[in-house]
N, C-alpha and C positions, 0 to 999 in steps of 0.2 A: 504493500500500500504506500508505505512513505517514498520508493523508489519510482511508484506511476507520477505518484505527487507529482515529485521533482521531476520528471522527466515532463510532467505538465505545465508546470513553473517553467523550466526552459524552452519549452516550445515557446509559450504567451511573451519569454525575454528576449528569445529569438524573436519572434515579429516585430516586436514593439522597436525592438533597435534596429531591424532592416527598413523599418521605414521611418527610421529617424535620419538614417543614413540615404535612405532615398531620396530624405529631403535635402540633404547636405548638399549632395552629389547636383540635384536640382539645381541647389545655392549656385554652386560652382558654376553650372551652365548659365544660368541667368548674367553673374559676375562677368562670363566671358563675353555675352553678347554685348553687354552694357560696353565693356572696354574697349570693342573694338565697333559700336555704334554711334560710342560717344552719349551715352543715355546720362540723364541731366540729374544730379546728384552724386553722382559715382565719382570717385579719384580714377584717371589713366589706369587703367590696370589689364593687361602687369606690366611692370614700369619698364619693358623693352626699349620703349621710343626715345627713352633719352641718351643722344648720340653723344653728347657733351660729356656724360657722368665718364669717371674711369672703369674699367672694367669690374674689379674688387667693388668700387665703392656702388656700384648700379647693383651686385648681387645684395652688399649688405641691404640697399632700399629695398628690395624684393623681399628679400627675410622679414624684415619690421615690419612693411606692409601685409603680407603675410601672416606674422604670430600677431599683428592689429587684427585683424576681421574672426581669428581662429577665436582668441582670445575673449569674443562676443556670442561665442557659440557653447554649450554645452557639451560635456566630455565626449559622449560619443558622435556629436554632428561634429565637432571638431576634428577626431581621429577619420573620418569618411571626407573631410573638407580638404586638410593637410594630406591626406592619402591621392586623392583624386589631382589635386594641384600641382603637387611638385611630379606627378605621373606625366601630367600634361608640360609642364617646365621645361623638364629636363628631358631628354631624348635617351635613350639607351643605346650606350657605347661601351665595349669592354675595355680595359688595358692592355695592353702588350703585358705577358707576364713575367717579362724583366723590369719592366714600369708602372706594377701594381700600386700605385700612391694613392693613400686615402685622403679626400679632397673635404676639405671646411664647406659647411652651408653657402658661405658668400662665393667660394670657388664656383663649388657646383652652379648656384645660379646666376654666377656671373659668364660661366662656361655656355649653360643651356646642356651638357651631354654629362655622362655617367655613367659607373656601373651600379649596379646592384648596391653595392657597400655607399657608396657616394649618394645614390637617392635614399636611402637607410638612414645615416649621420645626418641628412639635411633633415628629414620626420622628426629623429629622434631629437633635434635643437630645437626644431619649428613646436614640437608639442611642450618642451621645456620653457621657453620663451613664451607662450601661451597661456602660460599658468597651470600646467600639469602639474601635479604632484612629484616629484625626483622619485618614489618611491616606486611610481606607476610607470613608471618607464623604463624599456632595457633594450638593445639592441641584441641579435640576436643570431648568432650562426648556426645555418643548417643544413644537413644534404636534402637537393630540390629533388625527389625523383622523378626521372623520365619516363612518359608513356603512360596507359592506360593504368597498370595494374602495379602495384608497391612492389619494390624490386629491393635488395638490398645490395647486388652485383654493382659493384662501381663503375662498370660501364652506362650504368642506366642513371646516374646521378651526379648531382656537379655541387661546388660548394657553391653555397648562398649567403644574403644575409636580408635581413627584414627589421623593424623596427617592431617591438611591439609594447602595446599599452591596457591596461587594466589593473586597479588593485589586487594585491596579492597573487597574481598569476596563476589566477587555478587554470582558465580558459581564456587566455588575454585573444584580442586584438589584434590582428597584422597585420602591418602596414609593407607591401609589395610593389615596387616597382613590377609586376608581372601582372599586378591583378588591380583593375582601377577601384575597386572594393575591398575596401576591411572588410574578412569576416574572421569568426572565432577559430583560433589553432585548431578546435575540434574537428572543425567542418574542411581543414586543411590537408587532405591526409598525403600528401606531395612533398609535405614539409618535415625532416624530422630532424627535430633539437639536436645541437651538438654540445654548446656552452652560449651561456647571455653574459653583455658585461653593464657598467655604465662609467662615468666619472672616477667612481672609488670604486667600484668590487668586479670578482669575476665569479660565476656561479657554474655549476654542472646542468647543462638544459637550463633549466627553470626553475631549478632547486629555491629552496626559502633562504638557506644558509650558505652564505659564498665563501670561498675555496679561500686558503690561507696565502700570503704573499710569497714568493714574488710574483707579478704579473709579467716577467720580462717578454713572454708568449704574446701579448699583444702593444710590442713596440714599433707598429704605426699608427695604432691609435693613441699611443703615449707622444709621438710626434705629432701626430692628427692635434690634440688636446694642446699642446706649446702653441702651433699656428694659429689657434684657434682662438686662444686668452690676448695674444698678441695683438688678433684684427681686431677681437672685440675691446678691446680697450682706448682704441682711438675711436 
């Protein structure tokens, strides 16, 4: 009985947040048309058009303006807002994998391109800058599997990374350059945890309790984090 419950419970949380996010998603399209019709109340957006700004500093106005509008929205139209937008942003590009650098939010959208990890980082700041809880937040590495059916063969899988958001992470959130929708890791089955980090800790999957130091294992996001204090502080 207590397990229909729940499982009824999450059906009704399931909907109710798909079409919170429906509306988000809406949001965004509305947004877009406005910016590029010029619809009368709206700021320029996205702040492309200014040929004059420098490259860095047109990504940082993109950001602000960005975790502005997030910012006015509620936690889950915000994670379906910030998901949808920097999807549409940024273009997907891989690295050369002698030149895997992990790129600052203002790179990536002062760029427009990225991989995986660089539209990820950009989420994971855009929802921080937003007024996200830090607790609710973790970035996330995982093997993507390929094809129809869950493979564990490592021909059938590649590393990934996604941003994800929700308290306490029982079912968070993912936010995917692959997919213009958050939905819940449940309903992900393509996706399987390897390790999450954020600013201070590094975790196993999705663990509650994070791994003891050193972190030297993710020394470009330790570099990532230097750039990143340095843009931000001018």
């Amino acid at each position: 009985m207590v397990l229909r419950e729940n499982a009824m419970h999450a059906c009704r949380t399931d909907s109710d947040e798909s079409g919170r996010q429906a509306g988000a998603v809406a949001h965004v399209r509305r947004r877009e048309a406005c910016a590029y019709l010029g619809c009368a109340g709206f700021a320029v957006w996205p702040i492309r058009g200014h040929a004059e700004a420098a490259p860095l500093q047109r990504g940082r106005q993109e950001f602000d303006a960005l975790a502005l509008e997030a910012a006015r929205l509620g936690v889950p139209e915000r994670i379906a807002f910030l998901n949808a937008w920097v999807n549409q942003l940024v273009d997907p590009r891989a690295d050369a994998p002698a030149h895997d650098d992990w790129a600052t939010p203002y790179e990536t959208l002062a760029r427009g391109t990225g991989d995986c990890e660089d539209s990820a980082i950009a989420k994971f700041f855009l929802l921080l800058a937003s007024g996200t809880p830090d607790a609710g937040v973790r970035l996330l590495y995982a093997w993507h599997r390929l094809g129809d059916r869950p493979s564990d063969r490592p021909a059938l899988r590649r590393a990934h990374m996604v941003a994800v958001a929700r308290w306490r992470f029982e079912d968070p959130w993912v936010l995917d350059s692959i997919n213009m929708l958050a939905v819940p890791l449940s309903r992900r089955d393509d996706i399987v945890p390897v390790f999450s980090f954020d600013e201070q800790h590094l975790w196993r999957r999705l663990d509650a309790q994070p791994l003891p130091p050193p972190r030297d294992r993710l020394r470009p996001w330790q570099a990532l984090l230097g750039r990143w204090r340095a843009q931000s502080a001018h």
